[in-house]
C-alpha positions in Angstrom: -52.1 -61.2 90.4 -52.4 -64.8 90.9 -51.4 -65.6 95.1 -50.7 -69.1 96.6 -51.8 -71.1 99.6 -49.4 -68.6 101.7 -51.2 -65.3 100.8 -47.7 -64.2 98.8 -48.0 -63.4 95.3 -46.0 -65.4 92.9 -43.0 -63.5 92.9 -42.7 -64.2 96.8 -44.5 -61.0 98.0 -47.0 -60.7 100.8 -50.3 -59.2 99.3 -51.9 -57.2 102.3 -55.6 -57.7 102.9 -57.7 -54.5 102.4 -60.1 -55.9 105.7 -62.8 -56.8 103.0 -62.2 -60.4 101.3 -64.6 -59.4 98.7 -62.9 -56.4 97.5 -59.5 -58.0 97.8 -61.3 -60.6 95.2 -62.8 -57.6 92.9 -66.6 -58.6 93.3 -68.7 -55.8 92.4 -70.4 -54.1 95.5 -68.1 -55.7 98.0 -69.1 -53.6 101.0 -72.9 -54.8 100.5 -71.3 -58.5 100.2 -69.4 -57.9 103.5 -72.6 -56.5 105.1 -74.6 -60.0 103.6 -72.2 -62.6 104.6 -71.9 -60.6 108.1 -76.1 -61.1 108.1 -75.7 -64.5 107.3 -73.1 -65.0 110.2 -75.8 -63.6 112.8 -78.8 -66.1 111.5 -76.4 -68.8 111.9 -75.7 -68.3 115.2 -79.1 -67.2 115.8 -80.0 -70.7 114.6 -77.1 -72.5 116.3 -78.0 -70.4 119.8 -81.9 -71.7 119.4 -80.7 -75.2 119.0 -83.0 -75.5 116.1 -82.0 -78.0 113.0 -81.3 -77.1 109.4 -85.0 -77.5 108.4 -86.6 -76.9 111.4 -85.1 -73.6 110.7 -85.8 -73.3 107.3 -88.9 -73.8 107.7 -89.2 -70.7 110.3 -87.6 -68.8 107.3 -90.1 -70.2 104.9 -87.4 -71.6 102.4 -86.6 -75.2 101.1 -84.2 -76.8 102.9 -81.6 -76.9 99.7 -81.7 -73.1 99.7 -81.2 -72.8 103.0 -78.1 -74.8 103.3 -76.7 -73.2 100.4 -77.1 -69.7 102.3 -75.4 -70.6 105.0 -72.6 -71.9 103.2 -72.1 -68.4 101.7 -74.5 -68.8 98.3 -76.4 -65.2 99.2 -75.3 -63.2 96.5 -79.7 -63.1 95.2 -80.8 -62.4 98.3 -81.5 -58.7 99.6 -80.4 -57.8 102.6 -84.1 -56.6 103.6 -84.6 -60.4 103.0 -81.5 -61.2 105.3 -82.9 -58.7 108.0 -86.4 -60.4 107.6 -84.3 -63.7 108.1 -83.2 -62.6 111.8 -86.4 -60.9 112.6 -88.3 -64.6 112.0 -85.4 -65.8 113.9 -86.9 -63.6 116.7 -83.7 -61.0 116.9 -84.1 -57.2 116.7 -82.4 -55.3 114.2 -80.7 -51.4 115.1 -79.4 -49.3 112.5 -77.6 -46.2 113.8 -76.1 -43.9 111.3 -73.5 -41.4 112.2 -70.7 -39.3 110.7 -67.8 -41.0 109.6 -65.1 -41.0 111.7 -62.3 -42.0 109.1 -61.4 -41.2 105.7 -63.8 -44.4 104.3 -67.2 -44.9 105.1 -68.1 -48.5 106.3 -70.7 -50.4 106.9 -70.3 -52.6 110.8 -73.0 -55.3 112.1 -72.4 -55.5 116.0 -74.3 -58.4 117.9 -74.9 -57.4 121.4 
């Protein structure tokens, strides 16, 4: 269903946000895509909090400077998210997976920085 610049779908209706922009836009796997572009969030900020430079950091990351930018404008569909957790780690920040019953009726997948 084709929406315009005002989230409504052509015949003027409001089309609601499932809370996952990549399953709203049908991409395969959308809850590891949500999980990846959360990742990518964190090393940005980890970045941004080290007041380091694009290549500066890349370099920590041991990537070209081209790939770099394009993962931090949102181009991280090939990478792994091992790769993305590797990312922080170099980035000196800890990573904590806790897995617990689901309290609702869907499963999900939530980064939390503390």
């Amino acid at each position: 269903m084709p929406i315009d610049k005002n989230n409504r779908d052509l015949d003027g209706q409001v089309t609601h946000s499932s809370g996952n922009v990549f399953a709203d836009l049908g991409f395969d796997n959308p809850e590891q895509m949500l999980l990846k572009a959360e990742l990518v969030r964190q090393i940005s900020a980890a970045i941004k909090e080290n007041g380091w430079e694009k290549e500066r950091a890349a370099n920590a990351l041991g990537m070209e400077i081209s790939k770099f930018s394009d993962l931090l404008r949102g181009r991280f569909i090939d990478y792994s998210i091992e790769q993305l957790f590797n990312y922080l780690n170099a980035l000196d920040r800890d990573l904590e997976i806790i897995v617990k019953q689901s309290s609702g009726a869907k499963s999900r997948v939530k980064v939390t920085r503390v």
